[in-house]
C-alpha positions in Angstrom: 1.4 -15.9 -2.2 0.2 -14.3 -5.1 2.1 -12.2 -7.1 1.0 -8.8 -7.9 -0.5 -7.3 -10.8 1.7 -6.3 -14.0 2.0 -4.4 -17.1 3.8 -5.7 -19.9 7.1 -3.8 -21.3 10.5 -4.5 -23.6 13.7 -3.1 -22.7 15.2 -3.4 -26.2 19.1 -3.0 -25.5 21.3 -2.1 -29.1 24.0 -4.1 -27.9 25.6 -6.1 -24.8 27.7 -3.6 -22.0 31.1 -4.3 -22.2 34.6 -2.5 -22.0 35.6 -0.7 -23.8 39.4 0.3 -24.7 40.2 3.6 -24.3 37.2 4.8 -22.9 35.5 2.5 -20.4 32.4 0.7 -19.3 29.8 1.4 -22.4 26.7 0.7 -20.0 23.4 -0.5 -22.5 20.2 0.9 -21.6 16.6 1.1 -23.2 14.7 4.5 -24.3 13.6 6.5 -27.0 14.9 6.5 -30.6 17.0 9.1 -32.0 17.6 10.4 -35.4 20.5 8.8 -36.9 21.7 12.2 -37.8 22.3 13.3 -34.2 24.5 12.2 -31.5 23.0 9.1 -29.0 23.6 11.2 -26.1 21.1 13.7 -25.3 24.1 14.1 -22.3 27.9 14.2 -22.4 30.2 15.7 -20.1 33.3 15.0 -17.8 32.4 14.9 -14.0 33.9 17.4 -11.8 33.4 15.4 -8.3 33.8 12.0 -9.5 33.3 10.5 -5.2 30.1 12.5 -5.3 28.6 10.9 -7.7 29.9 8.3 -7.1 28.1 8.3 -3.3 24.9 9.5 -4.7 24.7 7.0 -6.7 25.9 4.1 -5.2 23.0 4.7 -2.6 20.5 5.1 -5.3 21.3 1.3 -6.1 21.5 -0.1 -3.2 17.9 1.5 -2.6 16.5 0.2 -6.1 17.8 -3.4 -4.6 16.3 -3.2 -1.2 13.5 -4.2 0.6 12.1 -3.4 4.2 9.0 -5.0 3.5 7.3 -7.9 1.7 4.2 -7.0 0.2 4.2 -10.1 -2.3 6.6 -11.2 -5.4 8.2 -8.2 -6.2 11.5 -7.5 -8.3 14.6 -4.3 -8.6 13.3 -1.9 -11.4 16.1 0.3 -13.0 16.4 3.9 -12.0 15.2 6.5 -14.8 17.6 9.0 -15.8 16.0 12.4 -16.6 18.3 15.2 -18.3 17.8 19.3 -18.7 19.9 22.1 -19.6 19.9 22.6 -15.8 19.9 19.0 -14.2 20.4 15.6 -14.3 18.2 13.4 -12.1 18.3 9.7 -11.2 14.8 8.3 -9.5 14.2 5.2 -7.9 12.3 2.9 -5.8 12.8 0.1 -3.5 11.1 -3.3 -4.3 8.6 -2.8 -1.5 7.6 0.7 -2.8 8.1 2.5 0.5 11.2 4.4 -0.1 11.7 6.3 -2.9 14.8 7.9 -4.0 16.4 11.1 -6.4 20.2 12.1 -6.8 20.4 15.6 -8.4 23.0 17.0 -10.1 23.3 20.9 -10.8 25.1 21.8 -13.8 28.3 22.3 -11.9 28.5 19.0 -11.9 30.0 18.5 -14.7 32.0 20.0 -17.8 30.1 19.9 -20.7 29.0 22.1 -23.9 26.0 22.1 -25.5 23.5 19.3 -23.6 19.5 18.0 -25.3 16.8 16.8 -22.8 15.6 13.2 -22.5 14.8 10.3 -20.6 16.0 6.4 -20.4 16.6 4.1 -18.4 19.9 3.1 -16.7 20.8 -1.1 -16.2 21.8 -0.6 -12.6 23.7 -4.2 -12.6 26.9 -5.4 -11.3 29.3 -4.3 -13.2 28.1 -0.9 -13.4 28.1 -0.9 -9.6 31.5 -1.7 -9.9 32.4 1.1 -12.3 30.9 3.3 -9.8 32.5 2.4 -7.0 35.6 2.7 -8.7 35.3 6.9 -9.1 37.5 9.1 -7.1 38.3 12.8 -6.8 40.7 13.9 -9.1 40.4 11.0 -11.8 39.3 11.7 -15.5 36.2 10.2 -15.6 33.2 11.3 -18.0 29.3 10.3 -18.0 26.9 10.3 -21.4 23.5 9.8 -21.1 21.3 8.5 -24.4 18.0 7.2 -25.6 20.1 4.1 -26.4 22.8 3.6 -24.0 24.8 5.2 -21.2 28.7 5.8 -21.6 31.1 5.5 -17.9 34.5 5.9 -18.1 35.3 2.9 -15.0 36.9 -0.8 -15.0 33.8 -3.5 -14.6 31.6 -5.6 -17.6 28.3 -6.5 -18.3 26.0 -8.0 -20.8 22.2 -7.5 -21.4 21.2 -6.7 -25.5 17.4 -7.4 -25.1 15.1 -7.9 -21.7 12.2 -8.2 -21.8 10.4 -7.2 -18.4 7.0 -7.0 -16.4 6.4 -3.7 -14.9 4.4 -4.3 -11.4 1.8 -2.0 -11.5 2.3 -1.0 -7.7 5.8 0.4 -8.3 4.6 2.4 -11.2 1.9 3.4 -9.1 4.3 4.3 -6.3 6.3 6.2 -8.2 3.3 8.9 -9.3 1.6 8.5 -6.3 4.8 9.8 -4.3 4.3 12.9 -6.4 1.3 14.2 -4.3 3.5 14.2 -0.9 6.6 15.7 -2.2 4.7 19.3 -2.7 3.6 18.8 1.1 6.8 18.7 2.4 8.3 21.5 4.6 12.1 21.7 5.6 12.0 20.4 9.4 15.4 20.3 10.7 19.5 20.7 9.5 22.7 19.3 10.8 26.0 19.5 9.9 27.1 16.1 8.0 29.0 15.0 10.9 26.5 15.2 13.1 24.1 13.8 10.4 26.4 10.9 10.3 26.5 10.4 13.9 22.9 10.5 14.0 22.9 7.9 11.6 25.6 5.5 12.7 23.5 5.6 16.4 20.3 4.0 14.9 18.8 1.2 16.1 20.7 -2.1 14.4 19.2 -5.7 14.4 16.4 -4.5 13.0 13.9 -1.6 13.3 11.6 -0.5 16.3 7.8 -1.7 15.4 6.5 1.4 16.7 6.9 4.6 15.5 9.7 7.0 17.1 10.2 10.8 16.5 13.7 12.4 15.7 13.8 15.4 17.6 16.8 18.2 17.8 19.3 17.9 20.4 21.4 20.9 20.3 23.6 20.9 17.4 22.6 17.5 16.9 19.4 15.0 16.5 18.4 12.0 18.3 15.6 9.6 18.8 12.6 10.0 20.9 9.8 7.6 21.7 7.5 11.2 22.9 5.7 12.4 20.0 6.9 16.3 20.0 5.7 18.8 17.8 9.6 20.0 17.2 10.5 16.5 16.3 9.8 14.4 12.8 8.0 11.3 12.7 9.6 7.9 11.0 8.6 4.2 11.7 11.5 2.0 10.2 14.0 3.9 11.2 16.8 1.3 9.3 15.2 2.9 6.0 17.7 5.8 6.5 20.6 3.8 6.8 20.7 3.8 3.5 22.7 7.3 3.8 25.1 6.3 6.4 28.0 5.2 4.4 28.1 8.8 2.6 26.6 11.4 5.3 30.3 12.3 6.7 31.1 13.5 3.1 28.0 15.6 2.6 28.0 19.3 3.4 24.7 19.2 5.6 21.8 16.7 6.4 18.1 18.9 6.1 15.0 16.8 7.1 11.9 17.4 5.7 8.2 16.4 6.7 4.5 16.1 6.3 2.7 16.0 9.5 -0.6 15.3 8.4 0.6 12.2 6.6 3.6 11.1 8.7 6.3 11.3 5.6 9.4 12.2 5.7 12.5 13.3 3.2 15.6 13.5 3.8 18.3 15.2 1.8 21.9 15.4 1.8 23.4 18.2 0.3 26.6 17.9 -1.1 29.0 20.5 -3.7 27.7 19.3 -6.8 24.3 17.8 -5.9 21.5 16.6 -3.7 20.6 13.0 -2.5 17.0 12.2 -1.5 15.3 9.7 0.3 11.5 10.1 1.4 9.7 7.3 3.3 6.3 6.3 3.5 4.5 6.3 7.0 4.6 2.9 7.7 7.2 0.3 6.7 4.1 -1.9 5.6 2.6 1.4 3.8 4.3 1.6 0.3 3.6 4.7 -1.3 1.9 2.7 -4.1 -1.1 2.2 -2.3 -1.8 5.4 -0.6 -4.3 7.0 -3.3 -3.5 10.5 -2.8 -4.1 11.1 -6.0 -7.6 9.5 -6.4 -10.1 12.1 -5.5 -8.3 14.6 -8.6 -8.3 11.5 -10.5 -11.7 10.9 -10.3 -13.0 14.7 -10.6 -13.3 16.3 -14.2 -12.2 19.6 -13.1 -8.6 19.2 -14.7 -9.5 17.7 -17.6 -10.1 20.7 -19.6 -6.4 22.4 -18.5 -4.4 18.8 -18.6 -3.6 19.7 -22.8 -2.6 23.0 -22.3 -0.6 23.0 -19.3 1.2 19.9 -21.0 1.7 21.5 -23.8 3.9 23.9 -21.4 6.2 20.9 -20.7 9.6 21.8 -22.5 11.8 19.6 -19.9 12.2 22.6 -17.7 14.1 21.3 -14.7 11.7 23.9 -12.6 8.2 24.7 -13.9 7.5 28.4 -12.9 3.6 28.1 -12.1 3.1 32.1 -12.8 4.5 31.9 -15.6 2.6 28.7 -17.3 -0.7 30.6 -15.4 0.0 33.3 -17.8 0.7 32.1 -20.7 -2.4 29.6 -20.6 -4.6 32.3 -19.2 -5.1 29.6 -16.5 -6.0 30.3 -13.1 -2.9 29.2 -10.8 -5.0 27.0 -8.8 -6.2 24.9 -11.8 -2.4 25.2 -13.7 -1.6 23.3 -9.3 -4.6 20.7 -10.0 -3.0 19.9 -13.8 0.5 19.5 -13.0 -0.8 17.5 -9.9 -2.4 15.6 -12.8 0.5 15.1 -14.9 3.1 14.0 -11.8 0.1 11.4 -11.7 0.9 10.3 -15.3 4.7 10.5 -15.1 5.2 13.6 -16.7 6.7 15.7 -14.2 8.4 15.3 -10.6 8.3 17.9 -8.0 11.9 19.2 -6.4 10.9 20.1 -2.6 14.0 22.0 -2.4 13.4 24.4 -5.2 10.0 24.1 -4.2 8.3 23.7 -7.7 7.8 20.6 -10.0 10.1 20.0 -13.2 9.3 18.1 -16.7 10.1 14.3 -17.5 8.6 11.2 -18.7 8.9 7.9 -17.7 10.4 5.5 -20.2 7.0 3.6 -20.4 3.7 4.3 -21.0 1.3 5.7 -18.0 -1.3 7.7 -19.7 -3.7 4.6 -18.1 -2.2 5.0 -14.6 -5.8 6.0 -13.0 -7.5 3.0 -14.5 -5.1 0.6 -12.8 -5.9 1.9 -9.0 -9.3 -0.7 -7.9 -11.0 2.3 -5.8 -11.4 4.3 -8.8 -12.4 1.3 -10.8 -15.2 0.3 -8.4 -16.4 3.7 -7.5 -17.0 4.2 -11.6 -18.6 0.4 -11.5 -20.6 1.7 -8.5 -21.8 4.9 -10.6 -22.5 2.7 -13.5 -24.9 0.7 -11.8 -26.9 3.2 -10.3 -25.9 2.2 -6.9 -26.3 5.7 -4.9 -29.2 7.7 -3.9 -28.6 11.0 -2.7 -30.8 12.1 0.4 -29.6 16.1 0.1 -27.3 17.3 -2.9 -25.5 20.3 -3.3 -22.8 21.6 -5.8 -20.6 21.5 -3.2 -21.7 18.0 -1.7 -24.7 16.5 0.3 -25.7 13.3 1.7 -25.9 9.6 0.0 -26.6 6.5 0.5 -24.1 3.6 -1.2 -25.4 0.4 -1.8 -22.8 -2.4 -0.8 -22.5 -6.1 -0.8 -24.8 -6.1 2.4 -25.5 -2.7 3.3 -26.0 0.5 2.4 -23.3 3.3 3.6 -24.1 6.3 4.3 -21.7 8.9 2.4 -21.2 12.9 3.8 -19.4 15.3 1.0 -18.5 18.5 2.4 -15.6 21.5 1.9 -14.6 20.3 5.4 -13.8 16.9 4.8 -16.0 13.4 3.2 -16.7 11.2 5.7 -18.1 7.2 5.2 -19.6 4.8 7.3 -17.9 1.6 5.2 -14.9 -0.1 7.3 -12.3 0.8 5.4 -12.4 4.4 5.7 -13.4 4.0 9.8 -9.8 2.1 9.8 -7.7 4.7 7.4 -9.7 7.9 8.4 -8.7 9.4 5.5 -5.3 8.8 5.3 -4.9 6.7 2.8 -7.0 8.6 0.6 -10.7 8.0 0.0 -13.2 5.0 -0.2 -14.8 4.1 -3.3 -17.9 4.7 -1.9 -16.7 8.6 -1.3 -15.0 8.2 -4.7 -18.4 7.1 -6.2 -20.3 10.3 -4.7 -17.6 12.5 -5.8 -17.6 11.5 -9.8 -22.1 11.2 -9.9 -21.8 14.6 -8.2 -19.9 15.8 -10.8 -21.7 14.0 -13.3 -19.1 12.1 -14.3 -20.2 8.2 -15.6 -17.6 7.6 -18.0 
């Protein structure tokens, strides 16, 4: 089987994790430099609900580890840490892209004085799921966060000083293109954690259902449903969220959010000092890596001219207030939408469906190419280049084409109502999985866009 398609990176870690006496597990990780004259920790503080964190994070790694489908060679990439004078996030994927996961942490989560902003990446190994696990209410146990290493106070070892690693392309592509659903989501349905836990521990075990099943209220509680109801939430692989089970009981509440149009789903569990998120992808064979959400903004030139100033709004906010950057920028709010759209594309920001607006952070690695790694955008730009469409009727706002392909041509409709194809792939995916490249190819020679 062939293995996919990767980026090359170095992790370089300043020295091996190890105990250390008096203080704990010193956990390495890789990042950004930082001037010698400040602290390493962008983060420091002692944590006030040691077993939260200790859940939310515990679940985090067993997502990062997991797999529910086998889309070729794949491999566990370490969560990012992401921190603000508001937050602290920790983001994640599993292997087969189609679960993606966030543990928040509001600032009452811990006790700490002045804090920077930054991003790096934590070594989610062994013994640091050890340390972890180790956390209980009550106990003295502190967290910093750094550029060149991350500081636990538990009992467990470890030792990486320099890894060097091959980013796949499809979970960096998952992890933007998740961005695009998260804005869609609306809250769904609540329980209380013990029925959330209920819910949970009656799941179907021995593996998921094939087909598609709804989880529809029940009273006070929820339960599956193989009728499709319009009160109800649609998940296929229902086992994916297992992956809160062991920690629902200790949560405050269980709130479900959902997308109908494309089928996904979040689901958060709100606890004292923080939120845990998982959202799932349609389909346990659909990872969000290669739904192409983002490929019709990608390839229009409409955002190009507000991507630099909106960016230049990014001051690691952990929420973006879109009004706000509108008027400073003198920006339509639209077109400030579009650009930060644009930016969750290139790892810049993520979107909080809870606080319902988007907040600042890079990824530790370098994505500004992101949109010339998906192959529809690629080939509808080849197709442009080679002069392979001739329009029948064109308007600003679309018209018909005609695509040359490897055997025939297909016939191409752009319209404020919806593009529609005649190629295969898009009679299979209808849309759903974004456009063609045929559509894609329209789109950028409407536009006049042949870079």
């Amino acid at each position: 089987m062939a293995s996919s398609a990767q980026l090359l990176h170095t992790y370089r870690y300043p020295f091996a994790s190890h105990v250390e006496t008096g203080y704990g597990l010193r956990l390495a990780t890789s990042g950004t430099q930082q001037d010698a004259s400040e602290s390493p920790y962008f983060f420091e503080g002692r944590i006030v609900r040691p077993d939260e964190l200790s859940d939310m994070l515990l679940v985090l790694s067993e997502l990062v580890r997991s797999r529910f489908y086998i889309p070729g060679a794949m491999r566990q990439i370490d969560p990012v840490v992401t921190c603000s004078e508001a937050a602290l996030r920790f983001e994640g994927f599993s292997s087969c892209c189609g679960v993606y996961g966030r543990a928040d942490f509001s600032g009452e989560a811990f006790e700490t004085g002045a804090r920077r902003s930054g991003t790096t990446n934590v070594d989610f190994n062994t013994p640091m799921r050890g340390a972890v696990g180790r956390l209980r209410t009550g106990g003295d146990a502190r967290l910093a966060v750094g550029a060149e290493e991350v500081k636990l106070a538990s009992e467990a070892s470890g030792s990486v000083v320099e890894k060097k690693v091959k980013l796949s392309v499809r979970w960096i592509k998952g992890f933007t293109e998740v961005q695009a659903y998260l804005p869609r989501l609306r809250a769904a349905l609540e329980v209380s954690s013990l029925e959330a836990q209920r819910f949970l521990r009656a799941l179907p075990r021995g593996g998921a259902p094939k087909e598609a099943s709804w989880v529809v209220p029940s009273g006070k509680t929820l339960r599956l449903s193989k009728v499709a109801s319009r009160d109800g939430v649609r998940v296929a692989g229902t086992d994916r969220l297992r992956l809160l089970e062991p920690i629902a009981g200790r949560a405050k509440r269980l709130r479900v959010w959902s997308d109908e149009e494309s089928a996904v789903s979040a689901w958060e569990l709100v606890f004292e000092t923080g939120h845990m998120w998982i959202a799932v992808s349609p389909d346990v064979s659909r990872g969000f890596s290669g739904e192409g959400q983002v490929l019709k903004k990608l390839a229009s030139g409409e955002w190009e001219g507000a991507l630099h100033r909106v960016r230049a709004e990014l001051r690691w906010q952990s929420l973006l207030d879109v009004d706000q950057v509108a008027g400073r920028t003198g920006l339509p709010r639209e077109t400030v939408e579009t650009a930060l759209a644009m930016l969750s594309a290139r790892g810049l920001v993520g979107y909080d469906s809870a606080a319902g607006g988007y907040f600042h952070r890079e990824l530790p690695f370098d994505v500004s190419k992101v949109e010339q790694l998906h192959p529809r955008l690629k080939d509808a730009r080849a197709i442009v280049a080679a002069g392979a469409l001739r329009w029948q009727t064109r308007r600003s706002d679309g018209g018909e084409c005609f695509v040359r392909g490897t055997e025939v041509e297909h016939v191409v409709r752009l319209s404020e109502s919806g593009d529609l194809c005649t190629c295969r792939w898009f009679s299979r995916n209808q849309g759903e999985r974004g456009p063609c490249k045929h559509i894609l190819a329209a789109r950028i020679d409407l536009e006049g866009d042949d870079d």
